[in-house]
C-alpha positions as CSV (number, residue, x, y, z in Angstrom):
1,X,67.0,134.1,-0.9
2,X,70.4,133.4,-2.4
3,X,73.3,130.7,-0.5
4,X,75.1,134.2,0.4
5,X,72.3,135.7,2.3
6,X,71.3,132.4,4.0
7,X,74.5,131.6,5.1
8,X,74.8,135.7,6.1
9,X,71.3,135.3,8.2
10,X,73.1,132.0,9.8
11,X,76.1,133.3,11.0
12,X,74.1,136.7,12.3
13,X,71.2,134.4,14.4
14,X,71.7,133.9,18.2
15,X,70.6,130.5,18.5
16,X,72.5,128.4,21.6
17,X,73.1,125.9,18.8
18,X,75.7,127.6,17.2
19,X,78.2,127.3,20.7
20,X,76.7,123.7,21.4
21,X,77.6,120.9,19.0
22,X,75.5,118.4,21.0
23,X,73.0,120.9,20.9
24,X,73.0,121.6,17.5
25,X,73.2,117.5,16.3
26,X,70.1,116.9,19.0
27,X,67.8,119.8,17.4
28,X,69.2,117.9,13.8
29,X,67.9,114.8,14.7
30,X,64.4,115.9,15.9
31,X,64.1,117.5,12.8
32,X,65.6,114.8,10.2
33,X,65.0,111.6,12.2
34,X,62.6,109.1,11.2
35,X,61.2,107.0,13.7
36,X,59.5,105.4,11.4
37,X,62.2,104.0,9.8
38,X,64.3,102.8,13.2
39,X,60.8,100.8,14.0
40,X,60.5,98.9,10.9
41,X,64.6,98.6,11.0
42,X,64.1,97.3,14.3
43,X,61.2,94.9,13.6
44,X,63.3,93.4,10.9
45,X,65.9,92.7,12.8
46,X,63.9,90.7,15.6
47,X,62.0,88.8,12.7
48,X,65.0,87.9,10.8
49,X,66.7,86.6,14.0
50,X,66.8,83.4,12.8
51,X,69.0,82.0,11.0
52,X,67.7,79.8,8.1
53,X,68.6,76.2,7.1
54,X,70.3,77.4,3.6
55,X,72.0,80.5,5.5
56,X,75.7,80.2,5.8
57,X,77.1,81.8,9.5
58,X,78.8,84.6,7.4
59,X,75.1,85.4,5.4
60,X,73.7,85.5,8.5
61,X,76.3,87.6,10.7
62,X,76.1,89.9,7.8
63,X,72.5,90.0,7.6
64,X,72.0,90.8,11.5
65,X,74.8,93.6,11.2
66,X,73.4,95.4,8.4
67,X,69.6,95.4,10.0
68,X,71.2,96.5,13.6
69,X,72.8,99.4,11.4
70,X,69.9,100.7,9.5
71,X,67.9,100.2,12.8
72,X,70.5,103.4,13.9
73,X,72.1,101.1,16.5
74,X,75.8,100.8,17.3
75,X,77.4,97.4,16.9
76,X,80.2,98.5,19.8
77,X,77.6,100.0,22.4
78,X,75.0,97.5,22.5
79,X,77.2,94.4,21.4
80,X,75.7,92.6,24.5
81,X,72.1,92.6,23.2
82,X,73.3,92.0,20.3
83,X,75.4,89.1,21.0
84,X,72.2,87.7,23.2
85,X,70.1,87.8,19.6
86,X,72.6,86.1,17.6
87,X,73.1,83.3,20.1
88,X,69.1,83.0,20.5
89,X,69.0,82.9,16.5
90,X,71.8,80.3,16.0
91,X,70.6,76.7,14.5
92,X,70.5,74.9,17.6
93,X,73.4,72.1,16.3
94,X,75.8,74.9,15.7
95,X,75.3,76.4,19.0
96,X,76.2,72.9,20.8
97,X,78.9,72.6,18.8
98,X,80.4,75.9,20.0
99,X,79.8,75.6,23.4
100,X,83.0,73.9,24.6
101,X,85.3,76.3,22.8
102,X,83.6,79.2,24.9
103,X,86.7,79.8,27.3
104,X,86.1,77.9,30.7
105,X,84.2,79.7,33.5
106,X,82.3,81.5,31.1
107,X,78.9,81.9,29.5
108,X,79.9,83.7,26.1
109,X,82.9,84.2,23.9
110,X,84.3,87.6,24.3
111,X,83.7,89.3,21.3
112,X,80.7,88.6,19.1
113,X,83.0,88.5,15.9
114,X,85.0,85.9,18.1
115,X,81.9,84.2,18.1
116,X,81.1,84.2,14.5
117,X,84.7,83.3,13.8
118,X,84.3,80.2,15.8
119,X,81.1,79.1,14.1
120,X,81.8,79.6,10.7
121,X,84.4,77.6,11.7
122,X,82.9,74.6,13.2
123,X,80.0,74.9,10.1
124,X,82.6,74.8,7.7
125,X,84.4,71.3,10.1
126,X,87.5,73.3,10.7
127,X,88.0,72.6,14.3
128,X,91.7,73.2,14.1
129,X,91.2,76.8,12.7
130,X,89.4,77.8,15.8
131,X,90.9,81.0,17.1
132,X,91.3,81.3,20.5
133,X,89.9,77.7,21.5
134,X,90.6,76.3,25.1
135,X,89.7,72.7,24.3
């Protein structure tokens, strides 16, 4: 069957897909997705959590971000969970260090890019480069 009678036999089928984007991108992904491939993305991420003694804060914000991605995840609608990993996954020193710029009467910087801002900061001793510090 040639590309013009495919795309005729397209255009002629009555499938609720065609008037349904959302439709049509759900029956996509049950057809292309591999689970497969989210679970070991996935796995990865949670066993590369932490961040090791010759990683830089950048190497390791960039490492988390690109296994959250391939994992299928959105960095925007589950930065909360997110955020939670990277804090878990911080070396310990760094994460004492960056406690008293968290703004006061809160338990988190706002943004996790805030966050990594402020650390790569404090790991690089440029306290006065601090965006958005309250001390």
């Amino acid at each position: 069957m040639g590309p013009a009678k495919l795309a005729s036999n397209v255009r002629e089928a009555k499938d609720p897909c065609f008037g349904n984007f959302k439709l049509f991108l759900n029956e996509l992904q049950k057809m292309f997705r591999d689970n497969d491939r989210f679970l070991n993305s996935a796995m990865t991420t949670m066993q590369e959590n932490q961040q090791l003694p010759n990683e830089s804060v950048r190497e390791y914000c960039n490492c988390l971000n690109a296994n959250w991605r391939r994992a299928g995840r959105s960095l925007i609608a589950h930065q909360v969970v997110l955020y939670d990993m990277v804090w878990a996954g911080l070396w310990h020193a760094l994460m004492m260090k960056v406690k008293p710029w968290i703004s006061r009467g809160k338990d988190r910087f706002n943004r996790l890019d805030h966050l990594f801002d402020c650390v790569a900061a404090l790991e690089l001793n440029l306290h006065d480069k601090i965006p958005g510090g309250e001390q």
